[in-house]
N, C-alpha and C positions, 0 to 999 in steps of 0.2 A: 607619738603618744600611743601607750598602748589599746588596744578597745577593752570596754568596759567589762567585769564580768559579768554573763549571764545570770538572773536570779530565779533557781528551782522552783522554791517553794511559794505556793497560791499567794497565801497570806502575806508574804511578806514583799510581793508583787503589789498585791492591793495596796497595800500600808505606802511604797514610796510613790507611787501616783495620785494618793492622798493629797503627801507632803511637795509635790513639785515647786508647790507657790508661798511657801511660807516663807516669813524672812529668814536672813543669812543670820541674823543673833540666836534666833531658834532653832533653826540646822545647825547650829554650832551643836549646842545643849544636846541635841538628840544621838550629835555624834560621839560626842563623850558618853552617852550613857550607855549608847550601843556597843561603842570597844568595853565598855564597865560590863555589860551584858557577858560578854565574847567569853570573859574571863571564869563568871557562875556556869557558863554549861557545860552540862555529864553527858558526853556521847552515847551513853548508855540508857538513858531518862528520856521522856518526854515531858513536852511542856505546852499549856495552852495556849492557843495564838491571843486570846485576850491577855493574859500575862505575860506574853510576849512584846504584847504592843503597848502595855502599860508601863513598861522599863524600861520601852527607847526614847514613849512621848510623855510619859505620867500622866496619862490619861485614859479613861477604863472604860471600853467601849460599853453598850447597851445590849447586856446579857437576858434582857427580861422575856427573849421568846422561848417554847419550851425545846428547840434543836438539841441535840448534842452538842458540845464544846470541840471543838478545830482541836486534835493535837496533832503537835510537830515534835519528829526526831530529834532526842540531840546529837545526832550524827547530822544529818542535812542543816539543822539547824547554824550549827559552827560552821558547817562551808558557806552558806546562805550570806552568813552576816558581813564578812570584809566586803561583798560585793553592795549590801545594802551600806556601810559605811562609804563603800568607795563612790555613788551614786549620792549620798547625803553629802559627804565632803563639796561635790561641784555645786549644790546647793548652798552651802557655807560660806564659797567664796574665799578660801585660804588662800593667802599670799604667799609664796613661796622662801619672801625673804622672812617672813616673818616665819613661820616652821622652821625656818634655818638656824634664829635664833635661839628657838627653843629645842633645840641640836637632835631635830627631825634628815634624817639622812639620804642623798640622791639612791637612785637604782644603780647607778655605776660604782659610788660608793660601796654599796654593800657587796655589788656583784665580785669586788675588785677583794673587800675584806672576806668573801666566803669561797671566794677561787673560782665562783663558777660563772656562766654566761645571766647576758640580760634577760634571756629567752627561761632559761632555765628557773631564773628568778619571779616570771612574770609567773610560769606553771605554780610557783608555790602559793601564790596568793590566794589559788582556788583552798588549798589544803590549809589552811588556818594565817598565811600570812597578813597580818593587819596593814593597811596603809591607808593614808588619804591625799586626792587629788588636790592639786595648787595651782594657781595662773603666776603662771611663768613672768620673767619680767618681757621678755617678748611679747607684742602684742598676739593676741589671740592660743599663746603657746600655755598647753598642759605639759606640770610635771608630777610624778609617782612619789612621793615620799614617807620613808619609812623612821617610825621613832625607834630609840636604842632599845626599851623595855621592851619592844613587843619583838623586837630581835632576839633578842635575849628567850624571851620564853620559848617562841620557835625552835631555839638550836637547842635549849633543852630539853625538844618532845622530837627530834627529830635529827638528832647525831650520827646516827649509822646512814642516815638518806644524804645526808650533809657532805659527809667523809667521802662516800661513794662516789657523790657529784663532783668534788674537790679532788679525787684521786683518778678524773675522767683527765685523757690525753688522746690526740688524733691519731691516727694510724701513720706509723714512718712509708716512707717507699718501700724500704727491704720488707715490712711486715705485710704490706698491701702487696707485694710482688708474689711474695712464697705462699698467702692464701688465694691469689689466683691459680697458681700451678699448682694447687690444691684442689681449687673448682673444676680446671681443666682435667686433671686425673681422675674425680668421679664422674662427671661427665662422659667422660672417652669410655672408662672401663665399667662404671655400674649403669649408667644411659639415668641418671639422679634428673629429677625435674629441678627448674631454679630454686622453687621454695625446701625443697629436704634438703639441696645442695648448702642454700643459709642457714639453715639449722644446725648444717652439717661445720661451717665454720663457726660458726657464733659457739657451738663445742669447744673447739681448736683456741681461740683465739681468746674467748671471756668476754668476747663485745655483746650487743644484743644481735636478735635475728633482723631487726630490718636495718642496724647501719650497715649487715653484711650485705642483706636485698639490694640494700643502696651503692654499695659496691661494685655488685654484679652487674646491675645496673649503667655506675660508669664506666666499667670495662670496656678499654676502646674495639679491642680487636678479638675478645675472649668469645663474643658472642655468647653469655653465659646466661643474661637476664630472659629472654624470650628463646623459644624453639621456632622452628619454622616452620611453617605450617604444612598442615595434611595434602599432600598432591591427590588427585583422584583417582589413583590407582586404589591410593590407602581410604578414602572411603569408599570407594566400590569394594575393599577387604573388611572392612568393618560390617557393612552390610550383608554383604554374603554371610561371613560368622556368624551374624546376631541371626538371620533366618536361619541357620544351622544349630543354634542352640549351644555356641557356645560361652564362655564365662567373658566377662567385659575384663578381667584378671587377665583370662588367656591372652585376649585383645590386644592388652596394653602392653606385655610381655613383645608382644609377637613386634609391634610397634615402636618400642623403648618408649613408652607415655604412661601417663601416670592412670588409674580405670575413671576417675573423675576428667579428665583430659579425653578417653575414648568417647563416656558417654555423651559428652559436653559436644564432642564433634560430630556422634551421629544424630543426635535432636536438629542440631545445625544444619547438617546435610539432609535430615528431613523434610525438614522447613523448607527448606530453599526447591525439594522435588514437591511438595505440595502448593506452597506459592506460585511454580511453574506449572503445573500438572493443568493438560486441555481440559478444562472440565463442559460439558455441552453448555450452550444458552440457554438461558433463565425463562422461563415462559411471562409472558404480561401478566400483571397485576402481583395482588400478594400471596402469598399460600399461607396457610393454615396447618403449620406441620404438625400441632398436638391430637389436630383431628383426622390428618391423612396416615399416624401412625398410630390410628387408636384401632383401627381396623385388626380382626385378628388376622384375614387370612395373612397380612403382608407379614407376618412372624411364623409362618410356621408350611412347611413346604419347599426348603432353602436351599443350596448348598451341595445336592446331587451333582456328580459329575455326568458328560453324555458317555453314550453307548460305544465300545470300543469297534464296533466293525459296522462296516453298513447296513448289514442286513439286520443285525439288532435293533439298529437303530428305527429300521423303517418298522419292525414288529413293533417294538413301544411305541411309534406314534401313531401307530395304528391301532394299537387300545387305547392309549391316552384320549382319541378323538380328539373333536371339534373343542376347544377352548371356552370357559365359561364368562360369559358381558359382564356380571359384576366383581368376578374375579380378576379378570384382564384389569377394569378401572380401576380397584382399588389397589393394587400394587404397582398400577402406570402415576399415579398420584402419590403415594407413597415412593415412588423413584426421585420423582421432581421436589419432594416437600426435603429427603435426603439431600438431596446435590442442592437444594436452598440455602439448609444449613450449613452445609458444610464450607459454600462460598463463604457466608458470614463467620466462620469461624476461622477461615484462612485468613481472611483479610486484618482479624486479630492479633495474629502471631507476626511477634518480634524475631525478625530471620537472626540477630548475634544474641538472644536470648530465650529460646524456645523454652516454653512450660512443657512437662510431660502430658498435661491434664492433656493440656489445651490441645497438642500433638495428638494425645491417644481421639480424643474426643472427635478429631477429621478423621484420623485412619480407620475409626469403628463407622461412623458413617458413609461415607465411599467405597469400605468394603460390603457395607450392607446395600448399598445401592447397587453395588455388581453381582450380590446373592439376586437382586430382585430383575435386576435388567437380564439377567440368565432365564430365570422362568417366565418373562415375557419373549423374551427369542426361541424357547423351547415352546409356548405354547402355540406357535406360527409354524411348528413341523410339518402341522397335514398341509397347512395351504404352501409350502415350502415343495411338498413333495407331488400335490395334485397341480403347481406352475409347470413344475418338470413335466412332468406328466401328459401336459397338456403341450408343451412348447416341444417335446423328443415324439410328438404321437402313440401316449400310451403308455409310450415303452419303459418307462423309468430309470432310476439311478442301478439297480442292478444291471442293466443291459450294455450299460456302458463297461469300457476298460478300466482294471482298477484306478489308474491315475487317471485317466478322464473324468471318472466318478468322485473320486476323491477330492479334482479340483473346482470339477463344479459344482458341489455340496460345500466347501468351504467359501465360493464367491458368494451361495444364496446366504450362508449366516454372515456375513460381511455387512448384504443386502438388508438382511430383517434387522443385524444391530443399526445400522443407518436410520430404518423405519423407526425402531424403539424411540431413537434421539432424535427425531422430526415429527415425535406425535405428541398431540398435546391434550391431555386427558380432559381440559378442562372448557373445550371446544365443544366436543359432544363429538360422536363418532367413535368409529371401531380404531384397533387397530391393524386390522385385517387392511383396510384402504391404502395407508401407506407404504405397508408390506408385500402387498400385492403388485401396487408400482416399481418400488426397488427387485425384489423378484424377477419382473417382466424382464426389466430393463437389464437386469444379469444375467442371466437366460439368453438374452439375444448378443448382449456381450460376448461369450460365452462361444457360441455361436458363429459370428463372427470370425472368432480366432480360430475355427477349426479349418483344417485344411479340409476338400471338397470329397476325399471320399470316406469321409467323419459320417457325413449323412447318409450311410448306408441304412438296411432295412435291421432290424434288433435280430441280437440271435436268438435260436430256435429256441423251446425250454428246456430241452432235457441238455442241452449247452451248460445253463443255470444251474442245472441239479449236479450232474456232473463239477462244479465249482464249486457245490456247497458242500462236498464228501471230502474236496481236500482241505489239507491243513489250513488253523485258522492265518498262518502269516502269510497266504498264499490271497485272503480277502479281503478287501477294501476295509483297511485299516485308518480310522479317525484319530485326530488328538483332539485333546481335551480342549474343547474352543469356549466352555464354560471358564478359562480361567484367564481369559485376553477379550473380555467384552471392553472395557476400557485400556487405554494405552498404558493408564497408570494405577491396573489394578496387580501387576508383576510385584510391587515393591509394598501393598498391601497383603500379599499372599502367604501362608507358610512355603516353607520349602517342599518338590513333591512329594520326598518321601515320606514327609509328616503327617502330609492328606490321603495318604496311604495308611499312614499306619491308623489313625485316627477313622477313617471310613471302614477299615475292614475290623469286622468285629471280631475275627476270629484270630487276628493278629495279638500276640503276647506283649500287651500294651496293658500296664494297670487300669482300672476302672478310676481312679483319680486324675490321674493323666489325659483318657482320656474324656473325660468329664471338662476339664478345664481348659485342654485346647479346644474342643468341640465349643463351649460357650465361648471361648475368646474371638474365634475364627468364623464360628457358624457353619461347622463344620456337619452337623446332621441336625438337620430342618429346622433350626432355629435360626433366628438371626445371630452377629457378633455380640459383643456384648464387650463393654468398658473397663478400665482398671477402676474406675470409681465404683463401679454397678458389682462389679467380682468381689472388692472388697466390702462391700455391705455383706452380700451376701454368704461372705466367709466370715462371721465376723468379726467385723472391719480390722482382717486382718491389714496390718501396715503396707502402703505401696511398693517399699524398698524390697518387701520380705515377698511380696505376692511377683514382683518381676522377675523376682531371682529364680520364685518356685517355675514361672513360667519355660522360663531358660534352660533350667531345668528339665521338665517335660518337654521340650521342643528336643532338646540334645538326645535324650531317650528314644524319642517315636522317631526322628529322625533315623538314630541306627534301627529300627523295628524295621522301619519304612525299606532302606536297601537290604536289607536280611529280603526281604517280599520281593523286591523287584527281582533279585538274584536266584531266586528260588524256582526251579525248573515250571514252576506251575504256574508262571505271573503270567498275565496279557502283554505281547508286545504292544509298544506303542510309539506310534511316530512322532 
């Protein structure tokens, strides 16, 4: 038996939950009037539901409050009603043999007189076919039965659909054989996804596109319905490109994948590095992230890289001074309120269905938490360099050999990122205390590993001056440790030469460009900033059109960025 049809519309829902319990002599009457009804309606017209309901029951509901009048399509109206007839029929109680007599005909019957399937027959019922349900002479058995008139009408509003169905035949072998060696040929020679491939036959062939789908589908050995999936070479290439700024086109080219099939896999492979990704532990209790991000200083300040050589380095921190107490907490609190949300937002994301939003929404957070965890490890320099100081006698980081110097300035930022992620703003205290212990404790490390005549006496100063007259690749050369304060802030990052091009102002980068990667990235003193927030305030321009623009300027500054690196006048950098 087949299930019942569905019924659209409001009114005519209400109306047969009315009628459930009335007798079968009166669902008789209602059902005649209803096919009577079928026959007066203009697909074009509308019609009130009380006039509606007054011609299936003859009874005129209670219009006396002052509402508007219910109208109904006569479009929906006609598809509505077989299913309200077929629903009033099981109320009626027709006997099957008795329909029969009044030469009401089986679904096989008709299926058998109009050439085409029972399935196909059941679809037409939604579209104007009349019928009413009957109890079978089997106990508890429903049967579907159709009268000749209302066949009749059907096949004359509906003879090209009819012919169609009736001139439908399966596919032979030989035909099913030659549109696979058809599939197999665009496959091999254009690299066609399965869906353009079915399009591609259902051309060929005059069938539809999904009984081709459906083909490709049972193809034993064609392997034509699915690709295989992306190995992780190919999303470590996807990723690379996308931070390189180039087109999801080029991508899927380079690939043989379709650019919806690229992006589809790198949201994927996002997800899946963000649901992994070490994020620190959570401090007790709850945080308050609208208030720990309401603070201005923690937006503005951001995004600097460090000083390329050491002795630069030790001049800036040496004006920068001593670190300011309400400065320190309000961006140590604002780090933790970031990596709050950001847990809660991972744990949202669907790993085989990632949202953009929802993706952008982590990656802008996480990477603003590694703008902030950067100027709390920067603001630990003096006490960074007065540990040394104190632990070498005096003598400091210049004194040392360059790799000496080099490597024990990168253990102490190791040390103070460790302090950052074990302090807890919300405890009370500096965090100078923690920093000072991880410090100590690398320093002596440090130490340690030297071999015995390391502890020599510093050299003399005019040693130093003499060192500072030679060239700069000759001095204790830094890399940029602002951009690995988290393990998973690489894949948050633009590419370098983007933050090249974008930080040097003097670089031939439009003022558009770089306007928009700077807010995306937080690349000069601002924090990141959202694709939801970017588009507001472009107005709102479309997401599709703002990522393309982005891609865009990534692929630009990018080449601006290696022009700079290449150019006899850049900083080396290790």
């Amino acid at each position: 038996m087949p299930p019942a049809p569905k019924l659209r519309t409001p009114a005519l829902r209400e109306l047969i939950s009315q009628l459930r319990f009335v007798p079968s002599p009166t669902a008789r009457r209602h059902v005649e009037r209803a096919e009577h009804l079928f026959t007066l309606i203009d697909p074009e017209s509308t019609y009130p539901a009380d006039w509606v309901i007054y011609q299936i029951t003859a009874y005129r509901p209670d219009t006396s409050d002052t509402s508007e009048p219910v109208l109904i399509p006569g479009k929906a109206l006609r598809g509505d009603l077989p299913a309200l007839i077929d629903r009033l029929s099981m109320i009626a109680q027709f006997e099957s043999a008795e329909l029969h007599a009044q030469g009401w005909l089986d679904a096989s019957e008709v299926a058998k007189r109009w050439s085409i399937t029972p399935r196909t027959l059941q679809r037409y019922r939604s579209l104007g076919l009349l019928s009413r349900r009957a109890r079978a002479p089997v106990k508890g058995g429903v049967r579907v039965l159709y009268h000749p008139q209302s066949l009749e009408n059907f096949l004359a509003q509906n003879t090209p659909r009819l012919s169609e169905a009736a001139a439908f035949s399966r596919l032979s072998s030989d035909e099913r054989e030659r549109l696979l060696r058809l599939a197999q040929r665009c496959r091999e020679r254009f690299a066609w996804s399965p869906t353009r491939i079915a399009h591609e036959l259902a051309k060929h062939s005059g069938r539809s596109v999904e009984a081709m789908r459906q083909l490709l589908k049972a193809a034993p050995k064609a392997n034509l319905a699915s690709r295989a999936p992306l190995r992780p070479r190919d999303l470590r290439l996807i990723e690379l490109a996308s931070r390189r700024g180039f087109k999801t086109t080029q991508i899927a080219r380079r690939l043989s994948r379709t650019p919806a099939a690229v992006s589809r896999a790198e949201l994927q492979h996002l997800a899946r590095r963000l649901r992994n990704a070490p994020l620190p532990e959570a401090p007790e209790g709850i945080i308050d992230v609208a208030a720990a991000l309401k603070n201005p200083s923690v937006s503005m300040g951001l995004g600097a890289g460090c000083a390329a050589t050491m002795s630069e380095h030790v001049r800036r921190t040496l004006d920068a001074g001593w670190p300011d107490a309400q400065l320190e907490l309000a961006r140590a609190r604002a780090l933790q309120a970031l990596l709050s949300r950001a847990r809660g937002t991972i744990s949202q994301i669907d790993p085989t269905r990632p949202r953009l939003q929802t993706i952008d929404r982590v990656r802008t957070d996480l990477l603003w938490a590694c703008r902030l965890k950067a100027e709390l490890v920067r603001s630990q320099q003096m006490l960074l360099i007065k540990t040394i100081e104190g632990r070498l006698g005096n003598a400091g980081l210049e004194s040392l050999p360059p790799r000496s110097a080099r490597e024990l300035f990168l253990l102490c930022i190791d040390a103070l990122m460790t302090a950052v992620d074990r302090f807890d703003p919300y405890k009370g205290g500096r965090l100078a205390a923690p920093a000072g212990i991880e410090l100590n404790r690398a320093v002596a490390r440090w130490q340690q590993q030297q071999p015995q005549q390391s502890s020599q006496s510093p050299k003399p100063p005019q040693r130093l001056a003499e060192r500072a007259h030679k060239p700069a690749v000759e001095l204790v050369v830094l890399p940029d440790w602002t951009r690995r304060v988290y393990p998973f802030q690489t894949m948050l990052e633009p590419a370098e030469p983007v933050r090249r091009a974008v930080q040097d102002l003097s670089a031939p980068l439009s003022a558009t460009d770089r306007t928009l990667l700077a807010a995306r990235f937080g690349l000069l003193s601002e924090p990141p900033t959202t694709l939801k927030s970017l588009t507001t305030s472009m107005k709102n321009l479309p997401t599709n059109l703002l990522v393309r623009r982005e891609r865009l300027a990534i692929r630009r500054a990018f080449l601006v960025g290696l022009k700079i690196a290449t150019s006899p006048a850049a900083e080396p950098r290790v």
